[in-house]
Each structure stands twice: as structure tokens, then as C-alpha cells.
MIVO-752418 format. One record per residue (C-alpha): y, x negated, z; residue in one letter; chain; residue number from 1. Coordinates in steps of 0.05 Angstrom, whole numbers, plus 5000, padded with zeros to 4 digits. Example, Ala and Ser with C-alpha at 12.3 -4.5 7.8 and 13.67 -1.06 7.14 Angstrom:
% MIVO-752418
+------+------+------+------+-----+-----+
|    y |    x |    z | type | mol | seq |
+------+------+------+------+-----+-----+
| 4910 | 4754 | 5156 |    a |   A |   1 |
| 4979 | 4727 | 5143 |    s |   A |   2 |
+------+------+------+------+-----+-----+
***
This chain:
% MIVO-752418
+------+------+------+------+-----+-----+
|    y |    x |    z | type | mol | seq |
+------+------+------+------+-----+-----+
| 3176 | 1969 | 2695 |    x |   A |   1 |
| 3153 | 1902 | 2699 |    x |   A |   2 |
| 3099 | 1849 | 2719 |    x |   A |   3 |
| 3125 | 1829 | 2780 |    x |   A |   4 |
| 3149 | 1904 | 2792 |    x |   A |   5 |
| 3076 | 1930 | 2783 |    x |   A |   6 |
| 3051 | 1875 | 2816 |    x |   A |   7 |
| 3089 | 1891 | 2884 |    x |   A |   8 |
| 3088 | 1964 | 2881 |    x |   A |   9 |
| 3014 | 1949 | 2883 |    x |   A |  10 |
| 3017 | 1897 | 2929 |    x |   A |  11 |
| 3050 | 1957 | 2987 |    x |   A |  12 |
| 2990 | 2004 | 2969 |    x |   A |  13 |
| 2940 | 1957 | 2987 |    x |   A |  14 |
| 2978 | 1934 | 3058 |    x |   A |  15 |
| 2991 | 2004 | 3072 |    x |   A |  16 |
| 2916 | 2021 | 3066 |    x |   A |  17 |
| 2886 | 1973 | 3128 |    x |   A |  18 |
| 2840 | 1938 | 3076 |    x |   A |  19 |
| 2797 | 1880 | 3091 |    x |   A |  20 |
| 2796 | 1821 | 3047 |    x |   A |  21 |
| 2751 | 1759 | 3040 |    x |   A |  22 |
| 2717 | 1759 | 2968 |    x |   A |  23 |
| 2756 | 1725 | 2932 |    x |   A |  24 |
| 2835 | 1740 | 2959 |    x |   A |  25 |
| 2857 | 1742 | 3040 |    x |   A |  26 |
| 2918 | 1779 | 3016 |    x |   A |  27 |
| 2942 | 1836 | 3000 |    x |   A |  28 |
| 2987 | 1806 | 2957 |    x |   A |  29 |
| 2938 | 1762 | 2916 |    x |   A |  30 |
| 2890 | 1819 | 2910 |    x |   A |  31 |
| 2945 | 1862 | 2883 |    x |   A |  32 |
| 2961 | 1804 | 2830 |    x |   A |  33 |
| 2873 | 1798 | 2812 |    x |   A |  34 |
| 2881 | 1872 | 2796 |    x |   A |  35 |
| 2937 | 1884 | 2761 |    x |   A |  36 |
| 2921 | 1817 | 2713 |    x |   A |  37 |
| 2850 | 1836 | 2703 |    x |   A |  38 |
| 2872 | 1907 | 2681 |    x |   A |  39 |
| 2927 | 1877 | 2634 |    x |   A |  40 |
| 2873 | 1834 | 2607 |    x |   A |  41 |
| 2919 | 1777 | 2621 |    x |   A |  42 |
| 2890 | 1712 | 2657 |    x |   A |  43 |
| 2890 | 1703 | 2734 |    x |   A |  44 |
| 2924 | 1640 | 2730 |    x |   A |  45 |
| 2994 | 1683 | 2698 |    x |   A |  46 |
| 3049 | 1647 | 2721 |    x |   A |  47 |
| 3096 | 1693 | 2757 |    x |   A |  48 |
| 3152 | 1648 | 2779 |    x |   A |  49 |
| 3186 | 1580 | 2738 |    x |   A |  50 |
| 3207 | 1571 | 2660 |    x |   A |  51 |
| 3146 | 1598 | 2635 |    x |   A |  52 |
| 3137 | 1661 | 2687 |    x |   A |  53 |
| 3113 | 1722 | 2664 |    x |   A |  54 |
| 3146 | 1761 | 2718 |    x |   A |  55 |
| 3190 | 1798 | 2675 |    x |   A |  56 |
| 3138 | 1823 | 2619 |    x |   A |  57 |
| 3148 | 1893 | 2608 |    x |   A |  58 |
| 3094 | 1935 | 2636 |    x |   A |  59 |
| 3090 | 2006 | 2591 |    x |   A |  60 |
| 3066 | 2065 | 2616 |    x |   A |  61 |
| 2996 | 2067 | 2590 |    x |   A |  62 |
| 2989 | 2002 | 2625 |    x |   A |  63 |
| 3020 | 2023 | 2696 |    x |   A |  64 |
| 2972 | 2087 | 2699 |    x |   A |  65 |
| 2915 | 2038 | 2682 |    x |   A |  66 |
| 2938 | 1988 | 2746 |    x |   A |  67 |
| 2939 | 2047 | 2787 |    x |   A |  68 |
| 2879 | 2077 | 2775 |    x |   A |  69 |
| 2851 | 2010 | 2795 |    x |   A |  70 |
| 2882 | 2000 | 2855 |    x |   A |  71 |
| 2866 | 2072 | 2882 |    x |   A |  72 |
| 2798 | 2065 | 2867 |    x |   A |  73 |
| 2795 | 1995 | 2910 |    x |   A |  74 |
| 2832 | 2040 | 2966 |    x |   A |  75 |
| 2781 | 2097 | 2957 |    x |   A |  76 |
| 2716 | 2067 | 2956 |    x |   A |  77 |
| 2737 | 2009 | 3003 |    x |   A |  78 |
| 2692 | 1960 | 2953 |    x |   A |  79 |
| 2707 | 1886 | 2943 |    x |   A |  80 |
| 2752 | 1883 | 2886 |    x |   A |  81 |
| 2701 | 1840 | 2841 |    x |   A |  82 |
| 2647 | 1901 | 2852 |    x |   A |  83 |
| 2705 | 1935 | 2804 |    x |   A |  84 |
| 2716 | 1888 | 2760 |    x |   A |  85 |
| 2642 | 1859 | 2751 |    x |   A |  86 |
| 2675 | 1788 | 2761 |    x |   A |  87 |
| 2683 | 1732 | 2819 |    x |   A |  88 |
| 2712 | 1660 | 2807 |    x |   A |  89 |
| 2681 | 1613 | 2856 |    x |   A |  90 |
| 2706 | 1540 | 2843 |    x |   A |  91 |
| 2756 | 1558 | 2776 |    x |   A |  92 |
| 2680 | 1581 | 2745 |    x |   A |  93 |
| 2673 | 1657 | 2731 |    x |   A |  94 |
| 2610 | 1689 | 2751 |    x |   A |  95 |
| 2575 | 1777 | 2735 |    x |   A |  96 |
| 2579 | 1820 | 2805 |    x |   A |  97 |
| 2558 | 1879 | 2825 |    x |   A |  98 |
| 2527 | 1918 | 2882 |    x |   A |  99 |
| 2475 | 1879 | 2874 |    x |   A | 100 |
| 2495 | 1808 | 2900 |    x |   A | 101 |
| 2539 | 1790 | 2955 |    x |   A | 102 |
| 2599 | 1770 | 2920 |    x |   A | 103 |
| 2611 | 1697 | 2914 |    x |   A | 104 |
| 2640 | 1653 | 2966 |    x |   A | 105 |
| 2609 | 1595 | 2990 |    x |   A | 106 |
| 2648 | 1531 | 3022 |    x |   A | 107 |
| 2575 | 1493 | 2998 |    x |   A | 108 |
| 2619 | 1503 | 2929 |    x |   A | 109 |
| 2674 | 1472 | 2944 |    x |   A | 110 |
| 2633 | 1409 | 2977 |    x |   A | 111 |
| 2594 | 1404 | 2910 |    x |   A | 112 |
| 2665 | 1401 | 2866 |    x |   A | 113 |
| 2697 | 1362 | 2913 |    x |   A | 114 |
| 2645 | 1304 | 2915 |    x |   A | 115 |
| 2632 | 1319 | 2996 |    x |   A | 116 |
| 2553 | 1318 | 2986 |    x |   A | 117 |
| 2546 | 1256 | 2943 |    x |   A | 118 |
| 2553 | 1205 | 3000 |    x |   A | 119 |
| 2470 | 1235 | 3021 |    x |   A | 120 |
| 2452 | 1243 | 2956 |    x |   A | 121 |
| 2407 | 1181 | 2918 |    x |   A | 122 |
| 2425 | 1158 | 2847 |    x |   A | 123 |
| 2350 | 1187 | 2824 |    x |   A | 124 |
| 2368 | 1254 | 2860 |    x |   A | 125 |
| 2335 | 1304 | 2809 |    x |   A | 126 |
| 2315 | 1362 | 2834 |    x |   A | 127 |
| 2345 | 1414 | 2865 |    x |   A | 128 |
| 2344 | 1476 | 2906 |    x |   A | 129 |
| 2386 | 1536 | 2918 |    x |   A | 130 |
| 2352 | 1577 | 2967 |    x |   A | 131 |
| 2379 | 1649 | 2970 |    x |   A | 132 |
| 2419 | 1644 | 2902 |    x |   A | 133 |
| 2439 | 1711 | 2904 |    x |   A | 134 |
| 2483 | 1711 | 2838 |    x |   A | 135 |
| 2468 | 1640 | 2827 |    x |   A | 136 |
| 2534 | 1626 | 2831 |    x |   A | 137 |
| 2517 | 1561 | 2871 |    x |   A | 138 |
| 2459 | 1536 | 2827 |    x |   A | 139 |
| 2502 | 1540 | 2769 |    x |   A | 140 |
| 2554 | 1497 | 2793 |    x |   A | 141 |
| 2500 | 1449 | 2824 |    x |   A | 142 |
| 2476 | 1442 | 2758 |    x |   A | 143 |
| 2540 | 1432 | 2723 |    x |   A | 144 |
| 2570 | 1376 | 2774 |    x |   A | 145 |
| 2504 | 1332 | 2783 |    x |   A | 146 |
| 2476 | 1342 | 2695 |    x |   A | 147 |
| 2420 | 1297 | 2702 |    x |   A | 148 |
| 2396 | 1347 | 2750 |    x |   A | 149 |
| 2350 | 1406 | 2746 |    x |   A | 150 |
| 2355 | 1471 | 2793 |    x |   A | 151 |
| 2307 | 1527 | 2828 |    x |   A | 152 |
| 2343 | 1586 | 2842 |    x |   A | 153 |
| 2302 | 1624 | 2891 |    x |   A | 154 |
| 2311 | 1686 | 2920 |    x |   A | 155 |
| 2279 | 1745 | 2958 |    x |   A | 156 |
| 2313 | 1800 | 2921 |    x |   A | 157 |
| 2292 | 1813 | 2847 |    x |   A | 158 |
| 2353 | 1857 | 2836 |    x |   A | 159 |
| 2387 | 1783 | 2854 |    x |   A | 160 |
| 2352 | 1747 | 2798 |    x |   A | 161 |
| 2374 | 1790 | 2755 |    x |   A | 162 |
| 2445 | 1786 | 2764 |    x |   A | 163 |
| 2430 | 1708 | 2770 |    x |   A | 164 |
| 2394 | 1710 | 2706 |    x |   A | 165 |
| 2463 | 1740 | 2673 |    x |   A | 166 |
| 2496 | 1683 | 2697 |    x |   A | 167 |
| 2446 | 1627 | 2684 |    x |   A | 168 |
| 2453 | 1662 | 2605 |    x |   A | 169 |
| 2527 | 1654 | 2604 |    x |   A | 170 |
| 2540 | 1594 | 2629 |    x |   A | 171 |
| 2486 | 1562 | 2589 |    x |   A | 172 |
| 2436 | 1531 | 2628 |    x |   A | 173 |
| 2369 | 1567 | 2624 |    x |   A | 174 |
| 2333 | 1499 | 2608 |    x |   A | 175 |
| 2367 | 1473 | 2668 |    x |   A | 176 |
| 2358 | 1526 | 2714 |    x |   A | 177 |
| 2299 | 1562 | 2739 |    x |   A | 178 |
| 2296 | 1631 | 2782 |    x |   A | 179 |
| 2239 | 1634 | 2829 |    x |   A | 180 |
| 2234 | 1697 | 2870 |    x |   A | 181 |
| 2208 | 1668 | 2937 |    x |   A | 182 |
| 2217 | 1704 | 3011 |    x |   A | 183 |
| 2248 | 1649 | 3040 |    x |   A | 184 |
| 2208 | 1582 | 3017 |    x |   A | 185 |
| 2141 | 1611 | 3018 |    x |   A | 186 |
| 2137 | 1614 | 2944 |    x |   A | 187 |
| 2154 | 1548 | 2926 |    x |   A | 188 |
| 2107 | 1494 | 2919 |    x |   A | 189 |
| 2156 | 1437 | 2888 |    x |   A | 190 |
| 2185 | 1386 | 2925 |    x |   A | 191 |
| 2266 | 1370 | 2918 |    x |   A | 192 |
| 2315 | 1315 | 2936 |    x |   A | 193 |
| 2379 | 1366 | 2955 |    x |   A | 194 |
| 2369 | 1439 | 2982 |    x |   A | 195 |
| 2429 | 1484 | 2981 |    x |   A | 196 |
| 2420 | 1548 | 3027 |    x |   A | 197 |
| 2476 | 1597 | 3046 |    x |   A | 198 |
| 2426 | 1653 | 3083 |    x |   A | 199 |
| 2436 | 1711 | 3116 |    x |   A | 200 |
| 2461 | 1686 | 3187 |    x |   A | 201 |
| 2509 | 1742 | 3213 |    x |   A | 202 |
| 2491 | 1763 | 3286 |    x |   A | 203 |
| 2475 | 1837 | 3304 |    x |   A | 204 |
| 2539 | 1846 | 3341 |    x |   A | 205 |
| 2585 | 1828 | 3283 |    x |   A | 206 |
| 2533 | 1861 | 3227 |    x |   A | 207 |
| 2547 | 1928 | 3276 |    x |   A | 208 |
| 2620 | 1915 | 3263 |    x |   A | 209 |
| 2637 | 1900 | 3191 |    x |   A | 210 |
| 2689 | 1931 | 3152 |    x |   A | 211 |
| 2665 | 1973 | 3101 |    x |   A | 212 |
| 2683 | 1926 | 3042 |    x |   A | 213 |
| 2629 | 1877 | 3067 |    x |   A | 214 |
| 2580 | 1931 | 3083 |    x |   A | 215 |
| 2590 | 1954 | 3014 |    x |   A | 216 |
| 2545 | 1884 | 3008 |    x |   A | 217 |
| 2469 | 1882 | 3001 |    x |   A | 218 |
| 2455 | 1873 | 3082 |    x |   A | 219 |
| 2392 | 1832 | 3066 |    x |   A | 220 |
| 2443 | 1775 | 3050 |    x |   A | 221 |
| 2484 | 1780 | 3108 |    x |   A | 222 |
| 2437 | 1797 | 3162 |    x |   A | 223 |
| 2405 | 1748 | 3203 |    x |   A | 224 |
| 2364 | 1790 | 3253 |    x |   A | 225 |
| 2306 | 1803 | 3204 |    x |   A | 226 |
| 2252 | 1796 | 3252 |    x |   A | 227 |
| 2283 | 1829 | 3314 |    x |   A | 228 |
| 2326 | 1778 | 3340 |    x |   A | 229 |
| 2410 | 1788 | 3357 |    x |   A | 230 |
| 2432 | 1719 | 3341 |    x |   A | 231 |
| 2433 | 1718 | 3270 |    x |   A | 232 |
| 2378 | 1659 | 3275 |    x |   A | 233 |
| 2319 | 1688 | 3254 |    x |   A | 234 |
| 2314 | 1662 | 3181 |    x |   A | 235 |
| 2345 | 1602 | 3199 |    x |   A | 236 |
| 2291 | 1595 | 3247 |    x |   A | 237 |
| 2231 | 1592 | 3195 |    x |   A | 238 |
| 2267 | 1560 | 3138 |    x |   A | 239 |
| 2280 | 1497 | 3189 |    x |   A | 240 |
| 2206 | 1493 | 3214 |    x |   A | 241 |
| 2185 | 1501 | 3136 |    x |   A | 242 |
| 2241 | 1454 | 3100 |    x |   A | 243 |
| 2209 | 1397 | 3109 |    x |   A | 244 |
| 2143 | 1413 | 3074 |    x |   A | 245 |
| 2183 | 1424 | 3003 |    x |   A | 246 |
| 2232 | 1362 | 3019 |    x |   A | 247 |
| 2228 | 1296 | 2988 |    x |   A | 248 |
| 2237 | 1232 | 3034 |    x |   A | 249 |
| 2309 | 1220 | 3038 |    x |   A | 250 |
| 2325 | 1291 | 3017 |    x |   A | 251 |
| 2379 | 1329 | 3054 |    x |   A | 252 |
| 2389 | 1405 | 3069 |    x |   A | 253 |
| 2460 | 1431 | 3068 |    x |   A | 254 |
| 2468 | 1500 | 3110 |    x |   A | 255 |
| 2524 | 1551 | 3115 |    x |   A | 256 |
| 2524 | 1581 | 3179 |    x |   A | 257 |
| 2597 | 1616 | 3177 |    x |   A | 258 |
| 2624 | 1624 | 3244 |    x |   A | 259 |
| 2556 | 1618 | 3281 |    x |   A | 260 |
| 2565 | 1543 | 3297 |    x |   A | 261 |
| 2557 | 1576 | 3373 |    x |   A | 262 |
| 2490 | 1617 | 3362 |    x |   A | 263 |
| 2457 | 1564 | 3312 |    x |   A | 264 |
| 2473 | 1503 | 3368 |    x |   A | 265 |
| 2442 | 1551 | 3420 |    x |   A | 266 |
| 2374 | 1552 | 3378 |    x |   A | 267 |
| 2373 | 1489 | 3364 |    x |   A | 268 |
| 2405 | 1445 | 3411 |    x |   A | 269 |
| 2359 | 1378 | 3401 |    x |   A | 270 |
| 2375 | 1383 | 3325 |    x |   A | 271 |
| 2420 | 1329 | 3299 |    x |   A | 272 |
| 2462 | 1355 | 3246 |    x |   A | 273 |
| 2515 | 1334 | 3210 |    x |   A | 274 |
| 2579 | 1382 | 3204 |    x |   A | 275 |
| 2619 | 1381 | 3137 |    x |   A | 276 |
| 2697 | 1381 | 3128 |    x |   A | 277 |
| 2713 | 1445 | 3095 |    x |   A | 278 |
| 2773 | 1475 | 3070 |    x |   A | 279 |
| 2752 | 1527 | 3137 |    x |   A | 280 |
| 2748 | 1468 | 3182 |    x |   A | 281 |
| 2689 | 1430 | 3201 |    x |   A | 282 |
| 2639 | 1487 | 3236 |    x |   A | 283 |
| 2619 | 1527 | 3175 |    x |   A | 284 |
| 2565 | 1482 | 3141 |    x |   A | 285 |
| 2517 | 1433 | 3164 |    x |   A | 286 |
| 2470 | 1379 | 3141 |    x |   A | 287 |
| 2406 | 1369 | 3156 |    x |   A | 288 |
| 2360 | 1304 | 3129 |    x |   A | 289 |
| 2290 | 1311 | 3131 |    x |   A | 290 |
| 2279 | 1260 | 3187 |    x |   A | 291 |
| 2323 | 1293 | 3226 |    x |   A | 292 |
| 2276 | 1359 | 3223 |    x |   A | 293 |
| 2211 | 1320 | 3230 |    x |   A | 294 |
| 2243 | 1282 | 3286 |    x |   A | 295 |
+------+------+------+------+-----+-----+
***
């Protein structure tokens, strides 16, 4: 048997079993391909087609029965695939999962890489805030795009920190990055120039209906109806009417809302934001200066 063979075979399993996908892959195919590398120990960039392909590698039998296992036990449990493997990539960086984070995801990630934040940021732009860091996957890229910079990583959960704290450690950056557990901003007394939040947001309707891979998620990250509310609002709600208090003049927040663009312009309709172009389109994160939430 081969790569490619295993890879396919693999590839039908996964369709055939109604999965949902979203951390990470959107595919069955792709999350096939994450599964059967990872258990080869091979690297997720393998090439599997052109001169240099790897399609054709023999696969023994040792290794196919190790595949499988994997792949049944994503079918059975109906987990993300990085909850199995202890690893996300988010941005080409590789960051610790498990249960205990949401796995990474953000589109604020891809704005940092790509340079889509700099335009509101000031040359003297030094601190920085990741509010609900989760894994930290976000501060740590922060810190590695803008160097000059330090970073708060805040969060609510202490089982959070601690997976951030795994990741701060491996990437290097402990004198860079700080981890603050905070509910919301209410433990933090600095003041910064850039705050990065992706909060919990989802609305009660859609929390009632998520596949089991993302209820497999800690639900204090995903839902926003923490103080009674249905929209998905409700931390969104206090972190707005605080922001401004740890925010710098000339500082900027950038939000991920998901698809909520509806339910957040409800709450807020007198709030001038500005919406980012994504790779999901230009309704999945906002920015918000400080003027425009002490206007």
C-alpha cells in the first residue's frame, strides 16, 4: 500500500462518517492527509503530487494499522483532530491543544501576518493585548510579527493559561509575553496601544446547535450569552463599555465576531466600526479606535 493509497482510503472513512470540520481542515480530504502524515511522523507540507511527490512511498503494515487507529478514533469520539494529535498550526506556526483550549483559528491571525493591522497601528506601538488568549496562539504571533513589542495574554480560564504558558515556553518568548488571568478586563490595570480579542460571541440558537466536534470545545469560549442574553452579545457588551479605560489615545481594538455581523450591528448600531478584509470576507472582524467608543 501506499501514501496516496492510505491517504484516500482514509479520506472515504471520514466522508462516509457525516463529520464536521473547521479546526484546522474543511475537508475530508485534507483532514485525512493531517492524519495520516502526523501518524507517519512525516511533515504536513509532504508533497503528494510533482517530481518530488511522496505519493508513492510505501506504507507497511505497522504503519497502516497505526493510520487507522487514528482515523477511527477521530470517527468515534467526534473530537477535532488536533485534540488527538495535541497540535494546531495557525499561520504556518505550530501551537499544544487539548480539551482545554478552543483549538486555534482566528482570521485576527491572518490580519497580523498579512500586514492588515499596521495601517492603525503608530511606529511607538508597544504594548499589547490579547484578551481571551485561550492557547495564546494569537499573542504569540503578535509578538513575533511586531518584536519591539511586548504582550498580555489574559484570560478567564486558568486551565487556558496553562496551555498558553506551554506555548509561550516553546516558542520562546516568556520575557516578551505575559499571562494575566483576568475575567474579561477587570484584572488589568495597564494601558495598551493594540488590543486583540476573539471572545466568546456565538448566539444561543447556534450554541444549541453545534456539531459535536465543536462542543467537544470548552463552551466558556464559544458562548456569548453569559449573563442571560440570546444574541451572543453579552461579553461583547461589557468589554466595549470597559475598553476604553485600559486603551491608550490612538489605540485600536480589533474584534472577531464570526458570523454575528447581524446580532453585534443590532447592539450597537451608533458604533462606527471598521470591517476587515479577510480571507472569510469582510464581516468576521472589526475595528474599533478608542474615539470611536468614547464618541
Amino acid at each position: 500500500m501506499t501514501l496516496l493509497e492510505i491517504i484516500e482510503s482514509s479520506t472515504d472513512r471520514l466522508a462516509h462518517a457525516k463529520l464536521s470540520f473547521g479546526h484546522g481542515t474543511t475537508n475530508p480530504r485534507d483532514e485525512a492527509a493531517w492524519l495520516v502524515l502526523w501518524s507517519l511522523g512525516l511533515p504536513l507540507d509532504t508533497l503528494l503530487e510533482g517530481p518530488d511527490s511522496q505519493a508513492l512511498r510505501p506504507v507497511s503494515a505497522a504503519e497502516a494499522e497505526k493510520c487507522a487507529t487514528l482515523i477511527e478514533a477521530r470517527v468515534e469520539s467526534r473530537k477535532p483532530a488536533a485534540y488527538l494529535t495535541r497540535e494546531a498550526w495557525l499561520q504556518g506556526v505550530s501551537f499544544y491543544v487539548d480539551e482545554r483550549v478552543i483549538v486555534p483559528r482566528s482570521l485576527i491571525a491572518e490580519l497580523l501576518v498579512d500586514g492588515g493591522l499596521d495601517y492603525w497601528l503608530r511606529e511607538d506601538t508597544q504594548a499589547l493585548l490579547d484578551l481571551c488568549t485561550g492557547n495564546g496562539s494569537l499573542a504569540i504571533i503578535a509578538a513575533m510579527v511586531y518584536p519591539d513589542t511586548t504582550v498580555d495574554a489574559a484570560d478567564i480560564s486558568r486551565d487556558a493559561l496553562a496551555v498558553a504558558a506551554i506555548n509561550v515556553e516553546r516558542h520562546h518568548l516568556g520575557e516578551r509575553i505575559h499571562l494575566v488571568e483576568s475575567d474579561a478586563l477587570a484584572g488589568l490595570s495597564m494601558t495598551y496601544d493594540l488590543i486583540l480579542c476573539n471572545p466568546p460571541y456565538v448566539n444561543a440558537e447556534s450554541m444549541a446547535a453545534l456539531p459535536p466536534e465543536f462542543r467537544a470545545e470548552p463552551a466558556i469560549a464559544l458562548d456569548g450569552n453569559r449573563t442571560g442574553g440570546v444574541d451572543g452579545m453579552d461579553f461583547i457588551r461589557s468589554l466595549l463599555k470597559d475598553a476604553p479605560r485600559v486603551m491608550n489615545p490612538g489605540a485600536v481594538l480589533v474584534l472577531e465576531i464570526g458570523h454575528e455581523r447581524h446580532f453585534f450591528e443590532a447592539a450597537f448600531p451608533a458604533l462606527a466600526a471598521v470591517w476587515l478584509e479577510t480571507s472569510a470576507g469582510e464581516d468576521q472582524v472589526l475595528l474599533l479606535t478608542r474615539e470611536a467608543l468614547t464618541a
